[in-house]
N, C-alpha and C positions, 0 to 999 in steps of 0.2 A: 309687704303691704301693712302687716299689722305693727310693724316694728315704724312705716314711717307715720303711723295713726297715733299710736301712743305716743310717738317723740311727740307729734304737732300737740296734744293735748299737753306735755309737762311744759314743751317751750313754753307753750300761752300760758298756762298757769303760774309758772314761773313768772313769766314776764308781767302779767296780771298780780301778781302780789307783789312786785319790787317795786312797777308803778304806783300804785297804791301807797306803798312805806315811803317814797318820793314824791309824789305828789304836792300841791299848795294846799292851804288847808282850805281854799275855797271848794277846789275840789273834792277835800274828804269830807266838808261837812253835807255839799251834796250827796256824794255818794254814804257818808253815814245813816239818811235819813232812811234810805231806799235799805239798808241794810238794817237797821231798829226796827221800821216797819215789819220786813220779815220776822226778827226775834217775836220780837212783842205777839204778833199773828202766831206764830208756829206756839208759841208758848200758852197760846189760850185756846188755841183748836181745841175739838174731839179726834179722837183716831180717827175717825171717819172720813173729817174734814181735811187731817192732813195725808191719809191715804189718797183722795182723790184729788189732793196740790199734787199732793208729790207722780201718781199717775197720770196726769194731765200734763207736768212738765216734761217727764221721760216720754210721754205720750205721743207730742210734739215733737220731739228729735226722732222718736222711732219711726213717725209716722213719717218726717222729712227728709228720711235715711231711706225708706221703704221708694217713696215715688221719683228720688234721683238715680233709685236703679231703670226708670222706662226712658231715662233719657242718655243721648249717644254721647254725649257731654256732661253729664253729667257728676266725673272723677272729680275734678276739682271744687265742686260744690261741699261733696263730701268730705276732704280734707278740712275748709271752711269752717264745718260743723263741728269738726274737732278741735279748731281751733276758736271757736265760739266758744264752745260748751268750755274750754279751761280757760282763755283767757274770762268768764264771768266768772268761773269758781275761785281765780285767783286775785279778782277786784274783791269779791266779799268777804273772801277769807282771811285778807292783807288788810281791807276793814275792820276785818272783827278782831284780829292782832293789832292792829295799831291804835285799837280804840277799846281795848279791853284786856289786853298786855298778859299776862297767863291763864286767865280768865277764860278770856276768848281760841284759845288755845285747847283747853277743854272742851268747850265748847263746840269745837270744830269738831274735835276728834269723836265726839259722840254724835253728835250731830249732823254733821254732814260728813264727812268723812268716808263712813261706811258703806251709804248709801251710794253714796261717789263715786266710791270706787265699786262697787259690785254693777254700779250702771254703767262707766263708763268700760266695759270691759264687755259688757251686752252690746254695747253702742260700738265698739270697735268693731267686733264681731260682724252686727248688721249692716256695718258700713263697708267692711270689706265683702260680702257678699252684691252691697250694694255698685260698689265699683266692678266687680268681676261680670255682674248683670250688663251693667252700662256698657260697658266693654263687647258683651254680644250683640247690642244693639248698633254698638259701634261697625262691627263687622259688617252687621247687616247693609249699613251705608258702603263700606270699603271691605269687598269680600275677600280680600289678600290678606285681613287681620285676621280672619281665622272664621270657625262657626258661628252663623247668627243665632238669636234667641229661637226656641220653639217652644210649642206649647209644653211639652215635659219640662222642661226647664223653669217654665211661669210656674206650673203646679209646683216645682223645689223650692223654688223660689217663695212662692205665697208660704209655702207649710212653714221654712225656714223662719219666717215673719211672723208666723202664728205662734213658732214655740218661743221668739223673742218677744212677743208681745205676754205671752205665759210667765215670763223668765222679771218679765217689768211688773206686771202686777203681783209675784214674790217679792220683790224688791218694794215695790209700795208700800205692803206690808208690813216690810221688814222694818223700812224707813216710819211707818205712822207707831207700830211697834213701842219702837228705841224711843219716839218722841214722848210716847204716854206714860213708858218707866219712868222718864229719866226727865222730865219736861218739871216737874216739882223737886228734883233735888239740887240740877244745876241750872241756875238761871244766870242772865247778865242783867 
């Protein structure tokens, strides 16, 4: 399960960067706008402000990863997620290389990069517990799949959510962190 979560996130990131470097340039100069925008913001924040971007954005997946475990259906949503969360990281990162050429390349690697990867690995994490939940509730409809959800299980379940939600706000930090060093020496 974690091995087909990470594929689906490189596929799309992959796939999200190559379209990008292919792309017409009507559409990168769309999508460059939306991509400057971020620079420009992140590069003028206080820590504060980009701690609570950057916790609002993971915020949002954890929280979207959290409520598709109460659904019986809810597996394939969460693959979804994964493939959301890389294919956007590999439209802006495929932006920021093709329109800032080793520049943006640094860029990446100190800036999102890090952050990226230490969340999406939280995000995996959350999501396969989120699927294994869905799955009891699944039984609970068709009790030949095995045991349904019970309250011991909610309680694992929430606390699991609680140290993921612990696990993101480290990360936020990490992430507002790297931006406050580093936000004055490398810029695009």
């Amino acid at each position: 399960l974690t091995t087909v979560l990470l594929a689906a996130f490189l596929v799309a990131l992959l796939y999200g960067s190559v379209l990008m470097s292919q792309a017409d340039q009507t559409l990168q100069d769309k999508l460059s706008f939306l991509t400057q925008e971020y620079i420009s913001n992140r590069g003028e924040q206080s820590i504060i402000s980009t701690f609570l971007s950057s916790l609002s954005t993971n915020g949002l997946y954890l929280g979207a990863a959290f409520l598709l475990g109460f659904f019986a259906l809810g597996q394939p949503f969460s693959v979804f997620i994964m493939l959301f969360r890389g294919f956007g990281l590999g439209l802006a990162m495929g932006n920021i290389y093709t329109h800032h050429q080793a520049e943006g390349v640094l860029y990446c690697m100190v800036f999102i990069v890090p952050a990226a990867v230490l969340f999406t690995f939280v995000l995996v994490a959350a999501l396969k517990d989120s699927i294994q939940f869905s799955n009891l509730f699944l039984a609970s409809i068709f009790p030949r799949l095995g045991t349904a959800a019970s309250g011991e299980t909610l309680k694992f379940y929430c606390a699991k959510y609680a140290f993921y939600l612990l696990l993101i706000l480290l990360i936020s930090a990490f992430d507002a962190a790297i931006n406050f060093l580093f936000s004055s020496i490398i810029r695009l």
